[in-house]
C-alpha positions in Angstrom: 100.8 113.1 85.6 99.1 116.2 86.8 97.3 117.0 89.8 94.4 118.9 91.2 94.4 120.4 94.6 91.3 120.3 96.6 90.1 122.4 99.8 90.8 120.4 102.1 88.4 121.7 104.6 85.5 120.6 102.0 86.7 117.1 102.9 88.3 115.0 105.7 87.7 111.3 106.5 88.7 109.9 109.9 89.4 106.0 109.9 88.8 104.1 113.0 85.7 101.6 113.9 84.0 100.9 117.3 85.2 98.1 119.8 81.1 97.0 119.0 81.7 96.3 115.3 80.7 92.3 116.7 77.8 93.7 117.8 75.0 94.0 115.6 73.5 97.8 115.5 70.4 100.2 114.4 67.8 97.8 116.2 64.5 99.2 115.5 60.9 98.5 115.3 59.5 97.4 111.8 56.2 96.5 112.9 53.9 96.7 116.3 50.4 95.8 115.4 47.7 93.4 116.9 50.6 93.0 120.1 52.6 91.7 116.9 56.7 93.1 116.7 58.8 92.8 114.6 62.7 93.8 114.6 65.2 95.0 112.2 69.1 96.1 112.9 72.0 96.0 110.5 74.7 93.3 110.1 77.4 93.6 112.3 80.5 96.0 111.3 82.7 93.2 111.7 84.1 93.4 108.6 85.4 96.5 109.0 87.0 95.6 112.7 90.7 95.9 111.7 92.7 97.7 108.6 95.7 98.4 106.9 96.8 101.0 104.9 99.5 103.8 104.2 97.2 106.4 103.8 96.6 108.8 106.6 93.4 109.5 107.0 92.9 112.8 105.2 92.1 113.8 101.6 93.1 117.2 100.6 94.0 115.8 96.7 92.5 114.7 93.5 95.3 112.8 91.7 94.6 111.8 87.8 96.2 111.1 84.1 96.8 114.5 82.6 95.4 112.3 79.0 92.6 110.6 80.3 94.1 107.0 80.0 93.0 104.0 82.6 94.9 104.3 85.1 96.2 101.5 88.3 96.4 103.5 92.2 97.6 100.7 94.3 99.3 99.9 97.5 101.3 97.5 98.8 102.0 95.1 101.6 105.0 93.7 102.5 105.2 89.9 104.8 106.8 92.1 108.0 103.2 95.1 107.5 100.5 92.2 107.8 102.5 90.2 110.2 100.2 91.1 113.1 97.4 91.0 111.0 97.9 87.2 110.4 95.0 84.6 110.5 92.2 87.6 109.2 90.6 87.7 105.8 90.4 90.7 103.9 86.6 91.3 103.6 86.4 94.8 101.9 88.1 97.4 100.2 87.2 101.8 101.2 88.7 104.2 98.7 87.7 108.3 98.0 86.7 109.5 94.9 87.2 113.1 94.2 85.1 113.4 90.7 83.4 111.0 88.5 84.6 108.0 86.8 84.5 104.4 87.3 86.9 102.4 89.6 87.6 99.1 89.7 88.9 97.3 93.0 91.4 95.0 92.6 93.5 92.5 95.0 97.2 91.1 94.0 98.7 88.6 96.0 102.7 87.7 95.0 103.5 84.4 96.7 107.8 84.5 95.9 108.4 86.9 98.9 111.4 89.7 98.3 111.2 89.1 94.5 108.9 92.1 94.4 106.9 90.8 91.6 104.7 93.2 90.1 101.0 92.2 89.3 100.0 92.3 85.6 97.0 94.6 84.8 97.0 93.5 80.9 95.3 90.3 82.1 95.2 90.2 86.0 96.6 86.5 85.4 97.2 86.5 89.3 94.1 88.7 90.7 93.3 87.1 93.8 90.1 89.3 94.5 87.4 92.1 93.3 84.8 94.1 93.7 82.0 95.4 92.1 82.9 98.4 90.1 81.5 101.6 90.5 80.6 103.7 87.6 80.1 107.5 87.4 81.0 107.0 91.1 80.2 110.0 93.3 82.7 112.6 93.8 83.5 114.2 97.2 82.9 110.5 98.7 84.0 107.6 100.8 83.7 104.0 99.2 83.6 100.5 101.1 82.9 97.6 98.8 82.9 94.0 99.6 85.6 91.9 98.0 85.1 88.7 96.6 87.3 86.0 95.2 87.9 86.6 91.6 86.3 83.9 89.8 82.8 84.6 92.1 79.3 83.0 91.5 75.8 85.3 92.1 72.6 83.9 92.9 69.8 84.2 90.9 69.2 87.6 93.5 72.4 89.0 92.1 74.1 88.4 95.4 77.8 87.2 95.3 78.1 84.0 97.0 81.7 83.6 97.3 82.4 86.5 99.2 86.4 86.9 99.7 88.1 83.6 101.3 92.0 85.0 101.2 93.4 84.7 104.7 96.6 86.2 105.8 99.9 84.9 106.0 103.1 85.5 106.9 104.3 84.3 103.3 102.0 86.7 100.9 102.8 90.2 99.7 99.5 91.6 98.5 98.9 94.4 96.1 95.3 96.4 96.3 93.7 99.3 94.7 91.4 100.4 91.8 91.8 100.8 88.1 90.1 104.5 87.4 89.0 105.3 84.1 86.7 106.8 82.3 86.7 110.6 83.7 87.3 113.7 81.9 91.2 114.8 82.6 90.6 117.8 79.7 88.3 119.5 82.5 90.8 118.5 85.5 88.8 116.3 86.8 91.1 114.0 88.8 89.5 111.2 90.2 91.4 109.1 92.4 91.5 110.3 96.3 95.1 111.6 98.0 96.3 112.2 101.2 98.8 115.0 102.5 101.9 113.1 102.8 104.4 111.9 103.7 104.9 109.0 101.1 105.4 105.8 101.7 107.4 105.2 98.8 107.0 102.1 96.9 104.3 101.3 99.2 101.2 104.2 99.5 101.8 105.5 96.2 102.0 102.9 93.2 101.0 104.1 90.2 100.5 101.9 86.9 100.2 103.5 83.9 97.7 101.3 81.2 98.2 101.8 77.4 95.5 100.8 75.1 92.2 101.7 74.1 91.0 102.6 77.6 88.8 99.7 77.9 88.3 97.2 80.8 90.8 95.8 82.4 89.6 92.4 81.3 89.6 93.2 77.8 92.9 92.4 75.9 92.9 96.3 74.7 95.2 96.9 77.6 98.2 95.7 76.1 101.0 97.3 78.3 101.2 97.9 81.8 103.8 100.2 83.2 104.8 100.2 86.9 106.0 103.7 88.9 105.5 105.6 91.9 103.6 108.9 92.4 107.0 110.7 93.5 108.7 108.9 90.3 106.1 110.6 88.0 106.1 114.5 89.8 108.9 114.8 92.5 106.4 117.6 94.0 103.6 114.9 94.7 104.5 113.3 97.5 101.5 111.6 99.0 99.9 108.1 99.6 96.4 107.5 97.3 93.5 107.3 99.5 93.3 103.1 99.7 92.7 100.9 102.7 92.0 97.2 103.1 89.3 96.1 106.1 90.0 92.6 108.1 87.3 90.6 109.9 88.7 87.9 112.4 88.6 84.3 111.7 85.5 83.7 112.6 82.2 83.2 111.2 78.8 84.8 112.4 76.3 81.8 113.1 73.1 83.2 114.9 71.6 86.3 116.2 69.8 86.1 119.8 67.1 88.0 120.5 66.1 89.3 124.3 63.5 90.9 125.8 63.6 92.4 129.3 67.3 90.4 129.7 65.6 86.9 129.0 66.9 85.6 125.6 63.6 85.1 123.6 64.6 83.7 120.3 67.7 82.3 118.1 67.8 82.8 114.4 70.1 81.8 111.8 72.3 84.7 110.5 71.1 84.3 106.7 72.3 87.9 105.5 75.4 87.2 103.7 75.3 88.1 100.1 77.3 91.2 98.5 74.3 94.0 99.2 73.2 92.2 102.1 72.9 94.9 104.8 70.4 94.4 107.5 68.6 90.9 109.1 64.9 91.0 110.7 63.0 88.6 112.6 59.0 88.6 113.5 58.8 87.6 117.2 54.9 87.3 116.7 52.6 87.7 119.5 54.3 89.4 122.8 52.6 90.2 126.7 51.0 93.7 126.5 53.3 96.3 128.4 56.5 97.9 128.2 59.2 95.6 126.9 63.0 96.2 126.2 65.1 94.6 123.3 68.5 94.1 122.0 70.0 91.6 119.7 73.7 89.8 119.9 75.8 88.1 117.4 76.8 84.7 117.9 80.3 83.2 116.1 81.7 80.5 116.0 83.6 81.1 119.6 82.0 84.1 121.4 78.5 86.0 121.5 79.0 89.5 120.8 78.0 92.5 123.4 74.3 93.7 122.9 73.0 95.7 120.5 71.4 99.6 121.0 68.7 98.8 123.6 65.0 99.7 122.0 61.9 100.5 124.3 58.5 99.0 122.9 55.2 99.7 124.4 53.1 96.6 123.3 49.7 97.8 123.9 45.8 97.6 122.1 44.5 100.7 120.8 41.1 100.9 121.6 38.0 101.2 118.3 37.9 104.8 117.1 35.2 107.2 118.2 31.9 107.7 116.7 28.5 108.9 117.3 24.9 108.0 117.7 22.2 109.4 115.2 19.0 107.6 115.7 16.7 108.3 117.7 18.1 111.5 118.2 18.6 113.9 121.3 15.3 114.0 123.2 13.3 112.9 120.1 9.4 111.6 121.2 8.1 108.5 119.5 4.9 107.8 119.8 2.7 104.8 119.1 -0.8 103.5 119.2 -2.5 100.4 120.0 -2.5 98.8 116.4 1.1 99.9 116.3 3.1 97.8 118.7 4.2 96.0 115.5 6.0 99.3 114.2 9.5 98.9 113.7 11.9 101.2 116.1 15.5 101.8 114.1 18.8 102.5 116.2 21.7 103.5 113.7 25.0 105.0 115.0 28.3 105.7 112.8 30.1 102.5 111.9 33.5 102.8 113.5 37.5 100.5 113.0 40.2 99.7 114.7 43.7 100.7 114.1 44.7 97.7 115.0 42.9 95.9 112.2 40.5 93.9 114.8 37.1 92.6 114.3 35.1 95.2 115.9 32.1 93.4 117.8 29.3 96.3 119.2 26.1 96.1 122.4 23.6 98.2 122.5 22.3 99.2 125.8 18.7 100.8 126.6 17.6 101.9 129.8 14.0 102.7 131.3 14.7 105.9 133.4 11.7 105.9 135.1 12.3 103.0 136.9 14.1 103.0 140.6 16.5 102.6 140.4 16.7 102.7 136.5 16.8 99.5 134.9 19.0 98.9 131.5 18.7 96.0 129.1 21.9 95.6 127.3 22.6 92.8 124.4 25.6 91.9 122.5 25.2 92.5 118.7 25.7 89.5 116.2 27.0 90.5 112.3 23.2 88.9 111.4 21.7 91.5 114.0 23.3 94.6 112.2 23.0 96.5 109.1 26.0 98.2 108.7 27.8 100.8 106.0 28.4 103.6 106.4 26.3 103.1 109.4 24.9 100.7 111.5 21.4 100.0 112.4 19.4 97.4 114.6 15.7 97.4 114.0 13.6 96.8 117.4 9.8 96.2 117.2 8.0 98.3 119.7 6.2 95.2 121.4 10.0 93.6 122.1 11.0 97.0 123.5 7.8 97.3 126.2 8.5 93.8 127.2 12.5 94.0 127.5 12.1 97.2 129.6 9.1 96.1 131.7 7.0 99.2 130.4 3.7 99.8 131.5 3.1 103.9 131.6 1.7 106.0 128.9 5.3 108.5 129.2 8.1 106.8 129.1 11.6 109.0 129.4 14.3 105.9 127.8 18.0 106.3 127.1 20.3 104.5 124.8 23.8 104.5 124.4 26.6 101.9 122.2 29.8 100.3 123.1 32.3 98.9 120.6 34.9 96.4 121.5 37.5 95.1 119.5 38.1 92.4 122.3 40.2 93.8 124.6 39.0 97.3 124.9 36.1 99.2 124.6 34.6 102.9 123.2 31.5 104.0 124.3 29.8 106.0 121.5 29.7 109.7 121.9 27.4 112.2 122.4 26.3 116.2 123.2 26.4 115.2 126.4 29.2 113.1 128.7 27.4 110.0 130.0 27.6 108.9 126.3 23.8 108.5 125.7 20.6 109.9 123.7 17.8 110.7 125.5 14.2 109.8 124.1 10.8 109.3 124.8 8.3 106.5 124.2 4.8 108.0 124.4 1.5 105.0 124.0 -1.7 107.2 123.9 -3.7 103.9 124.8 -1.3 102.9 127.3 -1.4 104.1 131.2 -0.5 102.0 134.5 -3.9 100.5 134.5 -3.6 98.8 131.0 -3.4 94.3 130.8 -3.6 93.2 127.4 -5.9 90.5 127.0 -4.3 86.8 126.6 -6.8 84.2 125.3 -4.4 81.2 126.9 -1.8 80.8 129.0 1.8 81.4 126.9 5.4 81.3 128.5 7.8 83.3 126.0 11.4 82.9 125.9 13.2 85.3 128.1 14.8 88.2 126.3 18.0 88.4 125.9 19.7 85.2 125.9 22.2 84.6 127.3 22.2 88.0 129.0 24.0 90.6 131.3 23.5 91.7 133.8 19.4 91.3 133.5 16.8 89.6 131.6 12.8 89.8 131.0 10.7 86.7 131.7 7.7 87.1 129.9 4.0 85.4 129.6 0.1 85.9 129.4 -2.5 84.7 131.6 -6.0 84.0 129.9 -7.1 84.5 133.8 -6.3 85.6 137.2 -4.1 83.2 139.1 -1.6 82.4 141.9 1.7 82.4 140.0 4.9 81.4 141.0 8.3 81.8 139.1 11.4 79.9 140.5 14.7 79.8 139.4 17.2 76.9 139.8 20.6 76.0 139.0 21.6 72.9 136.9 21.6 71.0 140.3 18.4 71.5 140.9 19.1 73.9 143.4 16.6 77.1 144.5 18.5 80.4 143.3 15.8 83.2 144.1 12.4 83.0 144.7 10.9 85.7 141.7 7.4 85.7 142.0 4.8 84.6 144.6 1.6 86.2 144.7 -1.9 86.6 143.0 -1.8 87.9 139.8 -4.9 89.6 137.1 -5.1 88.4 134.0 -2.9 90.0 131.2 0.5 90.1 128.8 2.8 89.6 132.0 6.9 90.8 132.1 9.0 90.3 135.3 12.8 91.1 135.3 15.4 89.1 136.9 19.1 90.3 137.7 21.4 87.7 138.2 20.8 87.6 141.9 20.4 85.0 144.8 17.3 85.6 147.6 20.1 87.2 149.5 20.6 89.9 146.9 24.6 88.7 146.1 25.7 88.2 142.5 25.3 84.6 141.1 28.0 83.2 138.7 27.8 83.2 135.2 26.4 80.0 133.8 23.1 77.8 133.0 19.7 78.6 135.0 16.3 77.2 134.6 13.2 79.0 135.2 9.4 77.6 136.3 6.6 79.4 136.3 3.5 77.6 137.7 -0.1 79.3 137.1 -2.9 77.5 138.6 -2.7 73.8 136.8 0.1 74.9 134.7 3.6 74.5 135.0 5.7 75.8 132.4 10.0 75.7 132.2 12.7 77.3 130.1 16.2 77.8 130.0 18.9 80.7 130.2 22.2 81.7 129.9 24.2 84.3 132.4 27.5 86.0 130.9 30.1 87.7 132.8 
């Protein structure tokens, strides 16, 4: 047997676990969207709580076959070594490969104690467990694989579902380590992982040469097995191979709880057991908007584990994106004449989204600056009201826009301005300037303060918008001039304000009404009736107030 000295300051492993292996670890965020989280974290370390081994922790060697034959680097274990260790099961085997080749992981148990029975590699006739072999296995690197019993099952996800069941006791002497093969010894490549000394000999240093056609250990190729120390094979190597066994306690992991803000918020099954199994998750759904703090525990079979890393989450709504207005632009003049009030006014702005994936629902607001103080008609959108992609428009005719803003003036200085909501919050669409709205004119060269159109009989329209908020436009004609009286009630029948009461000329008539009492104080969202009486006729409609 040869073997290849390595730098050691290339390479030096420390062996020792946290007191939190119970604890489950790497809790993080996986998804925070519509105030929707969702958690991940790895199982935890618990498998690798305790171990035992002869090597001591560094790995300044390559050890390999100076003819490239298969090759058995165990260690063993008497009755008095595991004798504290008693009651654990071994869960996994770690092991350092220094170049490339493919290791096997084997686990011998010999159940006549001081015969000192020597496992047989030609047909591992008492393997107790494996692992899954590595092939072209990196050099320069630390291994843990998951042992399983020998005669394992795998789902149809390739996951071994008889992970190792052999449990200490005081009446077992077990064998473990890997059957290297396949690496080039002609190029001193030595693959199997050393430490510095001293030997434990007949213990940290086992060595089992295999004769055959280099084939799996499985295969009946290997048809002699011959058992020796390191030190037996080169006096001069006197060092343990680089081999350790990891112990869980008897216990078995059950649940994971879940708390936010130290309240536990959820239980779910621990279902992450299989052989590459290596992390759980769990979508806690909808959670309160703010800031919020997690952690996760492990539940067994007799104690809860301490938390997990604590993780900060800020559950909060993003508001719609920005975007922009575009028609009618920045201080643009329509203009309209008398056999035009049927003309067709378009207001388009840039479609917008939310990052949160919500419907995005939009109101358009105009305002009449002339009036004091300036009056502004606002109405929520509905999808059937909008054209939209890649922008949106909302076609107004000019008739509906004189009567919603109570114009009656041949200049007419108007402002409009969009909001977009996603439900919870809002954007106001941007502009040049930083109240967020266009300016524009109206301009009717027939039209002055003086101007009635003509009515031919007496009509009571619908009031526009409804529902509404904050304000609405109560429109009608009158064929001829008369006392007219508009009064608005609640669904009890009781008087809310007093609108109009006076002596008015004949004419298309518009009268605005804000959602106040005759005291001038708010009134509450809700249904309101309106009368209008005009000489013999008494006309009445209904409305609906948002908040």
């Amino acid at each position: 047997m040869n073997v290849k000295i390595i730098i050691s300051a290339l390479l030096c492993f420390t062996i020792g676990f946290s007191q939190e292996s119970y604890s489950p670890n790497n809790l993080s965020i996986t998804n925070l969207s519509l105030f929707n989280v969702s958690l991940a974290w790895d199982i935890p370390e618990v498998y690798q709580h305790e171990h035992v081994t002869h090597h001591n922790g560094a790995v300044p060697y390559g050890i390999g076959n100076g003819d490239g034959s298969a090759v058995g680097y165990f260690q063993k274990l008497s009755p008095e070594m595991l004798e504290l260790h008693s009651g654990k099961t071994i869960n996994s085997m770690t092991f350092n490969t220094m170049w490339e080749g493919s290791f096997q992981p084997l686990v011998f148990v010999t159940s006549a104690v001081g015969t000192n029975l020597e496992p047989d590699l030609t047909n591992l006739s008492n393997c107790m467990l494996t692992g899954p072999p590595l092939v072209n296995a990196t050099p320069w690197t630390q291994h843990t694989v998951k042992l399983y019993n020998y005669n394992y099952q795998e789902n149809a996800m390739g996951e071994v579902t008889t992970l190792s069941s052999l449990t200490i006791n005081p009446n077992i002497e077990v064998w473990f380590g890997v059957i290297v093969s396949d690496y080039n010894a002609s190029a001193q490549q030595f693959a199997m992982g050393a430490d510095d000394g001293p030997q434990v000999e007949g213990f940290g240093n086992l060595v089992c040469y295999l004769a055959g056609d280099g084939q799996s250990p499985t295969n009946s190729g290997y048809y002699q097995a011959n058992w020796t120390t390191l030190t037996q094979s080169n006096p001069a190597l006197t060092y343990n191979f680089a081999l350790r066994l990891d112990l869980v306690e008897d216990n078995s992991l059950i649940n994971y709880n879940i708390y936010e803000d130290g309240t536990q918020i959820r239980t779910i099954i621990a279902s992450c057991n299989g052989l590459n199994c290596q992390t759980e998750n769990a979508a806690l759904g909808m959670r309160p908007q703010g800031n919020h703090e997690y952690h996760v525990t492990s539940v067994f079979s007799d104690f809860e584990s301490g938390p997990s890393n604590m993780i900060n989450v800020e559950v909060a709504n993003t508001q719609p994106n920005e975007f922009t207005l575009i028609e009618p632009n920045e201080d643009e003049v329509l203009s309209f004449s008398q056999t035009e009030l049927s003309e067709i006014i378009n207001f388009r702005w840039w479609d917008t989204d939310d990052i949160d994936g919500q419907s995005i629902a939009y109101e358009l607001r105009i305002c009449n600056d002339n009036q004091e103080p300036q009056f502004c008609w606002s109405t929520p959108l509905e999808q059937s009201d909008i054209t939209i992609g890649p922008f949106c428009r909302v076609q107004i005719e000019v008739q509906n826009l004189i009567d919603y803003l109570d114009i009656n003036e041949n200049e007419n200085n108007l402002s409009w301005t969009v909001v977009a909501s996603d439900g919870l919050d809002e954007t106001q669409s941007t502009t040049e300037n930083e109240t967020g709205y266009h300016n524009f004119s109206l301009n009717f060269d027939f039209l002055d303060s003086d101007y009635e159109p003509v009515a031919d009989q007496f009509r009571l329209y619908p009031n526009v918008p409804n529902p509404f908020n904050p304000a609405t436009a109560l429109r009608y004609d009158l064929p001829q001039d008369e006392f007219v009286t508009i009064t608005i009630y609640d669904m009890l029948g009781n008087i809310v304000r007093n609108l109009v009461h006076e002596y008015q000329s004949l004419g298309h008539k518009s009268v605005q009404w804000n959602a106040t009492n005759n005291f001038g104080k708010s009134v509450s969202a809700g249904v309101y009736l309106y009368t209008i009486v005009a000489g013999d006729i008494s006309k009445t409609q209904k409305m609906i107030l948002l908040k």
